[in-house]
mmCIF file of the N, C-alpha and C atoms, coordinates in Angstrom:
data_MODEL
# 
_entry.id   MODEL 
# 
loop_
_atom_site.group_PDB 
_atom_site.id 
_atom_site.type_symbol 
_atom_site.label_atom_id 
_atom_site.label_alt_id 
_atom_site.label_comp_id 
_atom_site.label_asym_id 
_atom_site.label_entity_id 
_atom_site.label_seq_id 
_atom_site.pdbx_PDB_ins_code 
_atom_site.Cartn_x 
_atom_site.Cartn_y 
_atom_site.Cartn_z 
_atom_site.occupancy 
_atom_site.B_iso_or_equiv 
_atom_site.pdbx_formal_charge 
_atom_site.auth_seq_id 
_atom_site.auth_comp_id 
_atom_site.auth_asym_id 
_atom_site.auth_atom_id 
_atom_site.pdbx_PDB_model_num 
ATOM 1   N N  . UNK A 1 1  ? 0.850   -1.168 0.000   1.00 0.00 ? 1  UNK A N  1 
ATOM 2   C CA . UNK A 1 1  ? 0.000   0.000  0.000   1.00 0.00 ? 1  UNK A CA 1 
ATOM 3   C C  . UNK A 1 1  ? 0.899   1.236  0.000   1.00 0.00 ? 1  UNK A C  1 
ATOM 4   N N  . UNK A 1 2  ? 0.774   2.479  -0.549  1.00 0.00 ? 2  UNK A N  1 
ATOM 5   C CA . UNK A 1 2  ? 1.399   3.592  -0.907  1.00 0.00 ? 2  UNK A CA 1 
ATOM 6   C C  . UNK A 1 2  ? 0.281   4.615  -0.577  1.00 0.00 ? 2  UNK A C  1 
ATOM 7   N N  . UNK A 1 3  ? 0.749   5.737  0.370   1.00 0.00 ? 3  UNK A N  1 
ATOM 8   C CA . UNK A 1 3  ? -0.030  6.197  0.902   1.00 0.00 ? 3  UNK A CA 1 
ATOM 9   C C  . UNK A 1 3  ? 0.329   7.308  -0.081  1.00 0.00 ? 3  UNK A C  1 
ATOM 10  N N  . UNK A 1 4  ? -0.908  8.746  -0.252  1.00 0.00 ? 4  UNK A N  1 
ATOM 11  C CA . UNK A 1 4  ? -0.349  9.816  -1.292  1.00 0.00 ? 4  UNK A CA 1 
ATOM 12  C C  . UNK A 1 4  ? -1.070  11.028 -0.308  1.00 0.00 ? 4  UNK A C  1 
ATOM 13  N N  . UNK A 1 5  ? -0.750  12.381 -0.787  1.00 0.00 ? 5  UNK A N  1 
ATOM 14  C CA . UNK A 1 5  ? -1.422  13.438 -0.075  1.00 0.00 ? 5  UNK A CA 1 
ATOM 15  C C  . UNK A 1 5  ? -2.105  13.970 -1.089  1.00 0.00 ? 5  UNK A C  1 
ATOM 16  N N  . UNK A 1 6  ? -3.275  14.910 -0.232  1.00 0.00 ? 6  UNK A N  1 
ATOM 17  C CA . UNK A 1 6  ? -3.476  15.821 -1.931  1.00 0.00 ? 6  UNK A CA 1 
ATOM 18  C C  . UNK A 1 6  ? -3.482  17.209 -1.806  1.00 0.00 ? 6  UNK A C  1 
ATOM 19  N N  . UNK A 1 7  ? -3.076  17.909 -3.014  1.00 0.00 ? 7  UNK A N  1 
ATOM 20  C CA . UNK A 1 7  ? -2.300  19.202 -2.592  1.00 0.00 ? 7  UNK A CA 1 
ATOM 21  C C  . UNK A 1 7  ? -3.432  19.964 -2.303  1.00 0.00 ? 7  UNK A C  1 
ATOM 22  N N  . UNK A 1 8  ? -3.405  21.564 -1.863  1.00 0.00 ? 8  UNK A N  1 
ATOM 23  C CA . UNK A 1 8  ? -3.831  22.427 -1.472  1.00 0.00 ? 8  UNK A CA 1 
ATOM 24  C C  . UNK A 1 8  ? -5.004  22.729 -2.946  1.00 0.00 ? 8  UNK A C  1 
ATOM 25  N N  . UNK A 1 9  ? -4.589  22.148 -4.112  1.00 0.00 ? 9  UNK A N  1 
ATOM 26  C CA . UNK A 1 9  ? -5.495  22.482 -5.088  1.00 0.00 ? 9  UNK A CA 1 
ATOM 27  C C  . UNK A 1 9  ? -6.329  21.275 -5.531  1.00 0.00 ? 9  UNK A C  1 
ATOM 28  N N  . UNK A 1 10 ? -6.522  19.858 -4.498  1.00 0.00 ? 10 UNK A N  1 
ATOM 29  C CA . UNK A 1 10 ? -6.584  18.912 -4.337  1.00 0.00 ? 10 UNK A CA 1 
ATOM 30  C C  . UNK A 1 10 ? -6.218  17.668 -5.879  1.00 0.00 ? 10 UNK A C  1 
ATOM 31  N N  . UNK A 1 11 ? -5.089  18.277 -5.804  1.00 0.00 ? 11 UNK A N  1 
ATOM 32  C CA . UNK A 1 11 ? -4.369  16.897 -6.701  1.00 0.00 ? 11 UNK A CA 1 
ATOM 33  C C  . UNK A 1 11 ? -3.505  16.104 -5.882  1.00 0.00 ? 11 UNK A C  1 
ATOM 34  N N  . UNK A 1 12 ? -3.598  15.067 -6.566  1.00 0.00 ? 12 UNK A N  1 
ATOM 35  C CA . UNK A 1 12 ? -2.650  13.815 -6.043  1.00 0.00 ? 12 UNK A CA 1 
ATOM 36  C C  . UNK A 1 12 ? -1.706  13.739 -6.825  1.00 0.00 ? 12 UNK A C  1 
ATOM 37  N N  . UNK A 1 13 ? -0.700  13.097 -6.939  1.00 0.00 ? 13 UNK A N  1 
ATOM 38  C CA . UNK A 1 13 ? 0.688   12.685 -7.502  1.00 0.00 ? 13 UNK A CA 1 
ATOM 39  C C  . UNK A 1 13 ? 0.742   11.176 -7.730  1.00 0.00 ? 13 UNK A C  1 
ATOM 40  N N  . UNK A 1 14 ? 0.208   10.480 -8.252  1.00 0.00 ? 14 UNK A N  1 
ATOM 41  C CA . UNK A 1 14 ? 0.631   9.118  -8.596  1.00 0.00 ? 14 UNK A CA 1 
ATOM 42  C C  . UNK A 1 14 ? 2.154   8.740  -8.827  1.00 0.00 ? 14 UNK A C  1 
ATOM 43  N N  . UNK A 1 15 ? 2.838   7.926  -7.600  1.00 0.00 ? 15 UNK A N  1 
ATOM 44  C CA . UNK A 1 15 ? 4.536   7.584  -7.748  1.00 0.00 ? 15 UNK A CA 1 
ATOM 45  C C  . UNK A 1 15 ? 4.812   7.120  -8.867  1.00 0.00 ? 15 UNK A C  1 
ATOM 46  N N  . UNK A 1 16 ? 5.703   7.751  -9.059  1.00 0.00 ? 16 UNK A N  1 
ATOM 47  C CA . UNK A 1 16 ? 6.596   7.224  -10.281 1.00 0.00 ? 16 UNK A CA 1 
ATOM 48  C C  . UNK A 1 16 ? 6.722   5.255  -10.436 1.00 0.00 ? 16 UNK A C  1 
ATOM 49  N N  . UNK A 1 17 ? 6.420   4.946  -9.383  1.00 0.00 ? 17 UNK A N  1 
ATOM 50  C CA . UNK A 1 17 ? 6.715   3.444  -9.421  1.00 0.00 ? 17 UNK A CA 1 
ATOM 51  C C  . UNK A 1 17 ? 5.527   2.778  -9.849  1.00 0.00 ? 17 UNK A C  1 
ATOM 52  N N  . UNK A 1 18 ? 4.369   3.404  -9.559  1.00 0.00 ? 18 UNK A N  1 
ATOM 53  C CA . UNK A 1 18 ? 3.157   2.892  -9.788  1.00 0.00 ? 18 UNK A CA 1 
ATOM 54  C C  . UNK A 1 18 ? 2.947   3.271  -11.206 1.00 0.00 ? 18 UNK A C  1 
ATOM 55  N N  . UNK A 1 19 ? 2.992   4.728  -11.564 1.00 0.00 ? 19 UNK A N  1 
ATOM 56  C CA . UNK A 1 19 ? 3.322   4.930  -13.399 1.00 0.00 ? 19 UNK A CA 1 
ATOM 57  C C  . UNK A 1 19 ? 3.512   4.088  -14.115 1.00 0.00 ? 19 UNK A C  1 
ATOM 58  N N  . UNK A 1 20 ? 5.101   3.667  -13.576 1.00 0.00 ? 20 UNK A N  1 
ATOM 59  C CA . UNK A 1 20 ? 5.988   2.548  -14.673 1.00 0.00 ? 20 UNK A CA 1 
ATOM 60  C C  . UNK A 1 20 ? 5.117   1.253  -14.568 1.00 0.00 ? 20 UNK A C  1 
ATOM 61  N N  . UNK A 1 21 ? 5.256   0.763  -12.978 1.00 0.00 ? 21 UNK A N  1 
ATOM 62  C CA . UNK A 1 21 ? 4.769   -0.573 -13.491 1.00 0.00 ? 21 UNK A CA 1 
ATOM 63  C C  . UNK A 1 21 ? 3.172   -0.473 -14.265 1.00 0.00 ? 21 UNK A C  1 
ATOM 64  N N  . UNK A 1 22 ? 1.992   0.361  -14.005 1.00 0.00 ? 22 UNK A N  1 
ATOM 65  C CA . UNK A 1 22 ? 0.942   -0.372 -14.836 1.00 0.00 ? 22 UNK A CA 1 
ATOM 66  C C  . UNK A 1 22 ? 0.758   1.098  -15.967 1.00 0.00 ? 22 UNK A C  1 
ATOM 67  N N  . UNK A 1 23 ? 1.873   1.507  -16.840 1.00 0.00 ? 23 UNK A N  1 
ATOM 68  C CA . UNK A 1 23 ? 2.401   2.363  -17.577 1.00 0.00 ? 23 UNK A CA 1 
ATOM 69  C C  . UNK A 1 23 ? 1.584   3.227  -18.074 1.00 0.00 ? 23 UNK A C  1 
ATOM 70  N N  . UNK A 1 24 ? 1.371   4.000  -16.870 1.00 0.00 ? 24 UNK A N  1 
ATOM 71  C CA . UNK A 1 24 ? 0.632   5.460  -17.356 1.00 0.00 ? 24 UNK A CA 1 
ATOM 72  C C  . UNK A 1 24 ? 0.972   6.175  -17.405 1.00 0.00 ? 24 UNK A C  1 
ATOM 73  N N  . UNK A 1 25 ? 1.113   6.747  -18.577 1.00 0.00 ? 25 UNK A N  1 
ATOM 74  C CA . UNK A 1 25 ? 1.814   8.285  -19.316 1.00 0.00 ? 25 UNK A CA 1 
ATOM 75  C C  . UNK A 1 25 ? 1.383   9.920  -18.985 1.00 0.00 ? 25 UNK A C  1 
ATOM 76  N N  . UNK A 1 26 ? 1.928   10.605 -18.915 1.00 0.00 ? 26 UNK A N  1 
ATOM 77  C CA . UNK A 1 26 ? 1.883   12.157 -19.035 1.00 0.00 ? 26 UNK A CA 1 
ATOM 78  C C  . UNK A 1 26 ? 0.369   12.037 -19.712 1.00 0.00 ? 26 UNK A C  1 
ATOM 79  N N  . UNK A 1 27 ? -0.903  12.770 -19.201 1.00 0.00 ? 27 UNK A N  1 
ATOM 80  C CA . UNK A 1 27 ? -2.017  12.743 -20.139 1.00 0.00 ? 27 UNK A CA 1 
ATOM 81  C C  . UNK A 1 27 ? -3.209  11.859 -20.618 1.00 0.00 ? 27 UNK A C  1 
ATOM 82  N N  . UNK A 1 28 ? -2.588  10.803 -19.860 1.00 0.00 ? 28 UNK A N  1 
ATOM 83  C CA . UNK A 1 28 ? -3.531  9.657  -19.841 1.00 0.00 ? 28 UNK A CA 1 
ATOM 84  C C  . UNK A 1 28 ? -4.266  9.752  -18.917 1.00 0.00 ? 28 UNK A C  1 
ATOM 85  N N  . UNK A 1 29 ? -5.541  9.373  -19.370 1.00 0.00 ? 29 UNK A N  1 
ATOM 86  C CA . UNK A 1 29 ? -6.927  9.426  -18.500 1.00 0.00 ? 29 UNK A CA 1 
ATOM 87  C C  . UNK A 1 29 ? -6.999  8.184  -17.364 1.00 0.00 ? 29 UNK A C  1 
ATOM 88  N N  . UNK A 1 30 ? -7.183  8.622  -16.410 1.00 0.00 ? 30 UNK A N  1 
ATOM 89  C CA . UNK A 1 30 ? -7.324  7.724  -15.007 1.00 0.00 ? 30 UNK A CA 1 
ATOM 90  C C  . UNK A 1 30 ? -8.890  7.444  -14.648 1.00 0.00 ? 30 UNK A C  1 
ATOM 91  N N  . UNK A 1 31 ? -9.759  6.050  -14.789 1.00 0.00 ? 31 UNK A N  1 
ATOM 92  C CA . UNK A 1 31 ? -11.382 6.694  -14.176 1.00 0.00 ? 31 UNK A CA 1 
ATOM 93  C C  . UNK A 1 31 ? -11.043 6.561  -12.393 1.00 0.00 ? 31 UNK A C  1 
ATOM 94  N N  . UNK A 1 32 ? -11.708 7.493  -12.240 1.00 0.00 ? 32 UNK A N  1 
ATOM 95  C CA . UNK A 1 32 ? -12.137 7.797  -10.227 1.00 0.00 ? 32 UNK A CA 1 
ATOM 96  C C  . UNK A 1 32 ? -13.301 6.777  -9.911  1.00 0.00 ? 32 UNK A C  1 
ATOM 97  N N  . UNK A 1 33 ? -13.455 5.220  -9.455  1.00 0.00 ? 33 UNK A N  1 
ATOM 98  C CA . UNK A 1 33 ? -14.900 4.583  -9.377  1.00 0.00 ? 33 UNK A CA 1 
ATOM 99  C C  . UNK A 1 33 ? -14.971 3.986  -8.079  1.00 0.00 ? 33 UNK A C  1 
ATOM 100 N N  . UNK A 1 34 ? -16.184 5.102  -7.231  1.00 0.00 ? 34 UNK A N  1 
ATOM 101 C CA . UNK A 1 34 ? -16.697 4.985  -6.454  1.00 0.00 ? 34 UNK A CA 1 
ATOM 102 C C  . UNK A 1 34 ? -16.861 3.960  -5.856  1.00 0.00 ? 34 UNK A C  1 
ATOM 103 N N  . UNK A 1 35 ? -16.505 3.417  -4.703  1.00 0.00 ? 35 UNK A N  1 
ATOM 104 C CA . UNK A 1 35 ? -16.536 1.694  -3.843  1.00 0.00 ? 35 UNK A CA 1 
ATOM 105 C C  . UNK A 1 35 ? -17.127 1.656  -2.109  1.00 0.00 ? 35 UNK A C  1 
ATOM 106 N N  . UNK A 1 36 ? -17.561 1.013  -2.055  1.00 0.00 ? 36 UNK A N  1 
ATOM 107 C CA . UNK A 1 36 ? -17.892 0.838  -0.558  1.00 0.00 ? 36 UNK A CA 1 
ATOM 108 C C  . UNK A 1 36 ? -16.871 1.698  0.513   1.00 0.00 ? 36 UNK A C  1 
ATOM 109 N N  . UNK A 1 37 ? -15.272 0.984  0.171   1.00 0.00 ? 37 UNK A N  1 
ATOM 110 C CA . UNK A 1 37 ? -13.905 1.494  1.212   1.00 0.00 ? 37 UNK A CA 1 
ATOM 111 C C  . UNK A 1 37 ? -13.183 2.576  0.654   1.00 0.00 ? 37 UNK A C  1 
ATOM 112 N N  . UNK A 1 38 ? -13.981 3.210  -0.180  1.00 0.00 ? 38 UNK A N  1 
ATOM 113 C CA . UNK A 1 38 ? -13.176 4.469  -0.704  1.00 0.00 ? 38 UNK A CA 1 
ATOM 114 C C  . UNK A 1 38 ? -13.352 4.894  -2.505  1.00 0.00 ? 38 UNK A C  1 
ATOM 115 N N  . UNK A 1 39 ? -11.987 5.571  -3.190  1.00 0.00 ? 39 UNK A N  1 
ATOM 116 C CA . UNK A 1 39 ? -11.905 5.128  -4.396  1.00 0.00 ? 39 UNK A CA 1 
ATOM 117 C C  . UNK A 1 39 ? -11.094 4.620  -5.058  1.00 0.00 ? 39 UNK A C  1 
ATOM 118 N N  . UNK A 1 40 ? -11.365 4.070  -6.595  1.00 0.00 ? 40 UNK A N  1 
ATOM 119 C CA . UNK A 1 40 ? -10.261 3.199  -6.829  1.00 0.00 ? 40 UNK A CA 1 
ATOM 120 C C  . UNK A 1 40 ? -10.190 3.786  -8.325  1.00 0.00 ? 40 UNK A C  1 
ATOM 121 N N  . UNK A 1 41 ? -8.605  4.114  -8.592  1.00 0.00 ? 41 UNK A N  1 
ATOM 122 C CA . UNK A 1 41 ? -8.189  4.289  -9.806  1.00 0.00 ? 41 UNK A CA 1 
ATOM 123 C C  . UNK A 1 41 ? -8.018  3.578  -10.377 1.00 0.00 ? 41 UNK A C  1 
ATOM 124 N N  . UNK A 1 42 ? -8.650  3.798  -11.752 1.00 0.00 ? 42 UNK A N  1 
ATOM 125 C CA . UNK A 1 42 ? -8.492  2.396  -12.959 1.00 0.00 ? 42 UNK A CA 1 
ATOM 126 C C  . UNK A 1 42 ? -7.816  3.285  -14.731 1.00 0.00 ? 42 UNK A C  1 
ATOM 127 N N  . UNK A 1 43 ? -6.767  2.879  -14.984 1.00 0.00 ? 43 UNK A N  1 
ATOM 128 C CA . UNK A 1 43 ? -5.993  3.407  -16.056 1.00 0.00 ? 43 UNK A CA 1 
ATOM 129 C C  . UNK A 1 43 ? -7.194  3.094  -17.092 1.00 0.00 ? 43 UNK A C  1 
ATOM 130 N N  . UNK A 1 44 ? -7.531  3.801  -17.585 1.00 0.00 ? 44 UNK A N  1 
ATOM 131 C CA . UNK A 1 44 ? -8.653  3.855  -18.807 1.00 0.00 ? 44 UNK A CA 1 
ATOM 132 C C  . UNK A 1 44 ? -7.790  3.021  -20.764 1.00 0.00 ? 44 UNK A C  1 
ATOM 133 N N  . UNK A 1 45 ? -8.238  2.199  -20.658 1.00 0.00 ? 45 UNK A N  1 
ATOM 134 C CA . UNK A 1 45 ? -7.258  1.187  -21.574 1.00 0.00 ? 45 UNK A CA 1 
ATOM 135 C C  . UNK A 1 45 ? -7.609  2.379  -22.988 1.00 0.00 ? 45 UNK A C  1 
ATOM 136 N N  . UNK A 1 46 ? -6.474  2.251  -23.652 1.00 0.00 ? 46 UNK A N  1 
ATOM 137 C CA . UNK A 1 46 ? -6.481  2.869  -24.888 1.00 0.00 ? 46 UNK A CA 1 
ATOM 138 C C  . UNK A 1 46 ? -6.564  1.814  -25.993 1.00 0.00 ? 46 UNK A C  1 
ATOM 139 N N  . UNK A 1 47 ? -8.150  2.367  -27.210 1.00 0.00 ? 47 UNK A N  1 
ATOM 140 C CA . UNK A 1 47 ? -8.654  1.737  -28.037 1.00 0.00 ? 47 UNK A CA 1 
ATOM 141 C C  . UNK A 1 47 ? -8.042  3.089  -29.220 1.00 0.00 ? 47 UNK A C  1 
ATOM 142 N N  . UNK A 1 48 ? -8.603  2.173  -30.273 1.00 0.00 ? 48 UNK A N  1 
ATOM 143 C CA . UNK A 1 48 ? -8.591  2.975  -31.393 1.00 0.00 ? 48 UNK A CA 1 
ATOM 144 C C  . UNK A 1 48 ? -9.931  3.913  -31.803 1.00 0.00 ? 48 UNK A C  1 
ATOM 145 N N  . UNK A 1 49 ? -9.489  5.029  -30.771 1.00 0.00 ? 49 UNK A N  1 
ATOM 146 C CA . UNK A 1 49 ? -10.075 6.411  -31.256 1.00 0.00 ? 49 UNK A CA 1 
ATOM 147 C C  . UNK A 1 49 ? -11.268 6.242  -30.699 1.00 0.00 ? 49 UNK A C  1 
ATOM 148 N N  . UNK A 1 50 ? -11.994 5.190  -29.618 1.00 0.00 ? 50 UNK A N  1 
ATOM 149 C CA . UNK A 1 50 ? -13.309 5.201  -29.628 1.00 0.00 ? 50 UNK A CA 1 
ATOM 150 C C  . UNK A 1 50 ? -13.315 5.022  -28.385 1.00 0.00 ? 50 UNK A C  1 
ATOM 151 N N  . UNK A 1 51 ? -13.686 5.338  -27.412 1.00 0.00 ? 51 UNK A N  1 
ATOM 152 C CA . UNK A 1 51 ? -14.130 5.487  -25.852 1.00 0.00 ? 51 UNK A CA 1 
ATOM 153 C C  . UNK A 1 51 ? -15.399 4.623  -25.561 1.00 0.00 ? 51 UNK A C  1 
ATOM 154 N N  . UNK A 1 52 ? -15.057 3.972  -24.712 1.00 0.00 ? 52 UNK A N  1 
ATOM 155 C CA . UNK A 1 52 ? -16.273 3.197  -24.192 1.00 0.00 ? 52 UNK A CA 1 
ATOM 156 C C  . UNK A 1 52 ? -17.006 3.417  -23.115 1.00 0.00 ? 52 UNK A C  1 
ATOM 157 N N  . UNK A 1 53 ? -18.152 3.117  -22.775 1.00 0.00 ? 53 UNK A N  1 
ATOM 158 C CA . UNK A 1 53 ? -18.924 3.767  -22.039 1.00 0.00 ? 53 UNK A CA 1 
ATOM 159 C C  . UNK A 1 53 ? -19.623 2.575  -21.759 1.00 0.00 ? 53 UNK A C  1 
ATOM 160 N N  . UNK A 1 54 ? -19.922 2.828  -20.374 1.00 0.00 ? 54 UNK A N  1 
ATOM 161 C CA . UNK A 1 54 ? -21.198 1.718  -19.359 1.00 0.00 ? 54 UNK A CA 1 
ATOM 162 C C  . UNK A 1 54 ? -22.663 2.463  -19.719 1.00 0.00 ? 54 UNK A C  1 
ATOM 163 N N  . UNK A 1 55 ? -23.462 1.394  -19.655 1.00 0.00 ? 55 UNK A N  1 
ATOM 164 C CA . UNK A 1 55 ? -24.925 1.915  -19.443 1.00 0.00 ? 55 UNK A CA 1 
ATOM 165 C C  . UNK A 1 55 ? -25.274 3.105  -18.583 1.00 0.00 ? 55 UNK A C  1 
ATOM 166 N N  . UNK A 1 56 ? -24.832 2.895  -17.277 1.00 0.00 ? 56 UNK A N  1 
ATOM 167 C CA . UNK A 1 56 ? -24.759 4.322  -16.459 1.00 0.00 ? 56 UNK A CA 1 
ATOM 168 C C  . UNK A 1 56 ? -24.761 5.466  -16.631 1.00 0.00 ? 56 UNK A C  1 
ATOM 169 N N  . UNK A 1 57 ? -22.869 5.406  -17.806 1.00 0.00 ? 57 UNK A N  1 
ATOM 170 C CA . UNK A 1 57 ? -23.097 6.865  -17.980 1.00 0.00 ? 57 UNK A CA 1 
ATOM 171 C C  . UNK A 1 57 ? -23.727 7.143  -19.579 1.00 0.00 ? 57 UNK A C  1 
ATOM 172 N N  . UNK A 1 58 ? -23.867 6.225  -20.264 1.00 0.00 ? 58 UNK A N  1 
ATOM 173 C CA . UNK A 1 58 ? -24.563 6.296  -21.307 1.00 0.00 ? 58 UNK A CA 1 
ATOM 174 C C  . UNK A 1 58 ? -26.157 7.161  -21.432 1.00 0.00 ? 58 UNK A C  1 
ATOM 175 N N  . UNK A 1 59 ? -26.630 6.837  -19.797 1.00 0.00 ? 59 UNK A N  1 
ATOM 176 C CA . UNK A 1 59 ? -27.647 7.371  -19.741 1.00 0.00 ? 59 UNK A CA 1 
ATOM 177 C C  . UNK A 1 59 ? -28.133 8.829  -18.789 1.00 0.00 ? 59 UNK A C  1 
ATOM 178 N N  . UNK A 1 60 ? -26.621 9.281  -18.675 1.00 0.00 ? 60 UNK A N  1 
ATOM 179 C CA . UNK A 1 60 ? -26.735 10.654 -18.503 1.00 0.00 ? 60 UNK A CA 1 
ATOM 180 C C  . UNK A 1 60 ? -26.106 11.795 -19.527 1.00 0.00 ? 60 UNK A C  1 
ATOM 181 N N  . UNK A 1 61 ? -26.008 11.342 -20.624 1.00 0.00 ? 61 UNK A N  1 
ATOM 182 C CA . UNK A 1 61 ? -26.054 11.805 -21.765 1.00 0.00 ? 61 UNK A CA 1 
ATOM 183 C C  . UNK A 1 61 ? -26.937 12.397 -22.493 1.00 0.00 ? 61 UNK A C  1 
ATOM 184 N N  . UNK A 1 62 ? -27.365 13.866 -23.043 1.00 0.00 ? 62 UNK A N  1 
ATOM 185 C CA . UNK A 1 62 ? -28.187 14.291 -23.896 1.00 0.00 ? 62 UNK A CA 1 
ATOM 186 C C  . UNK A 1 62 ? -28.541 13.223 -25.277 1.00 0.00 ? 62 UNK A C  1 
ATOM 187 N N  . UNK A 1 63 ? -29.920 13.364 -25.172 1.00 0.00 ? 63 UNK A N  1 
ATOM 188 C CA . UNK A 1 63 ? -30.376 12.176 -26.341 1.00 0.00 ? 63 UNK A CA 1 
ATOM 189 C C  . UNK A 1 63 ? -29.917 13.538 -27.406 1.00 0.00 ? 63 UNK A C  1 
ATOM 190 N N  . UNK A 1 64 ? -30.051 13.062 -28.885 1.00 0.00 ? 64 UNK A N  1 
ATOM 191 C CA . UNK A 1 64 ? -29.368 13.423 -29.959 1.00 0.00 ? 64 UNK A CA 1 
ATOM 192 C C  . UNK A 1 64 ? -30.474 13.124 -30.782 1.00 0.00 ? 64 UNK A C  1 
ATOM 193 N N  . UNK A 1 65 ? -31.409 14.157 -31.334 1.00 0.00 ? 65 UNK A N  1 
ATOM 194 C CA . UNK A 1 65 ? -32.462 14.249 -31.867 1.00 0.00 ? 65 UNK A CA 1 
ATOM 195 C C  . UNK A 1 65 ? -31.781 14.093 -33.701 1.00 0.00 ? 65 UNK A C  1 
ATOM 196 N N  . UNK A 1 66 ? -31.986 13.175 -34.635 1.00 0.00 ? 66 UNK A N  1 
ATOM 197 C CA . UNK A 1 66 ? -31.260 13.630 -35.940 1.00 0.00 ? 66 UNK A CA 1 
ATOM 198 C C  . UNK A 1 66 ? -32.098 14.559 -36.404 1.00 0.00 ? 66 UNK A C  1 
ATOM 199 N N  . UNK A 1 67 ? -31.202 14.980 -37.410 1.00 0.00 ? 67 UNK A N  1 
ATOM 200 C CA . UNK A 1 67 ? -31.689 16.070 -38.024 1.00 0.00 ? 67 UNK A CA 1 
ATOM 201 C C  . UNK A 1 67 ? -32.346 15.947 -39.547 1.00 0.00 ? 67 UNK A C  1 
# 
């Protein structure tokens, strides 16, 4: 376990050790998901160009009337 602080502008610093080993880059998206004992960061896997989405938040999305 690796304990972290969070700054005065409430960011955290993810260690450099934790970076390397599950290799998250400068800019890469982290999701924040809500748990019983707290939260838990999950490195958001990189697809080709297309973002995936759960039902959840699928459905707090503006519907999209065509035109």
């Amino acid at each position: 376990m690796i304990q972290v602080k969070f700054s005065s502008n409430g960011q955290i610093v993810i260690p450099k050790r934790i970076r390397e080993t599950y290799h998250i880059d400068e800019g890469e998206e982290i999701l924040m998901i809500p748990t019983e004992g707290g939260v838990l960061l999950r490195r958001v896997e990189k697809t080709s160009g297309l973002r995936v989405y759960s039902r959840s938040s699928m459905s707090t999305l503006p519907s999209v009337k065509p035109s």
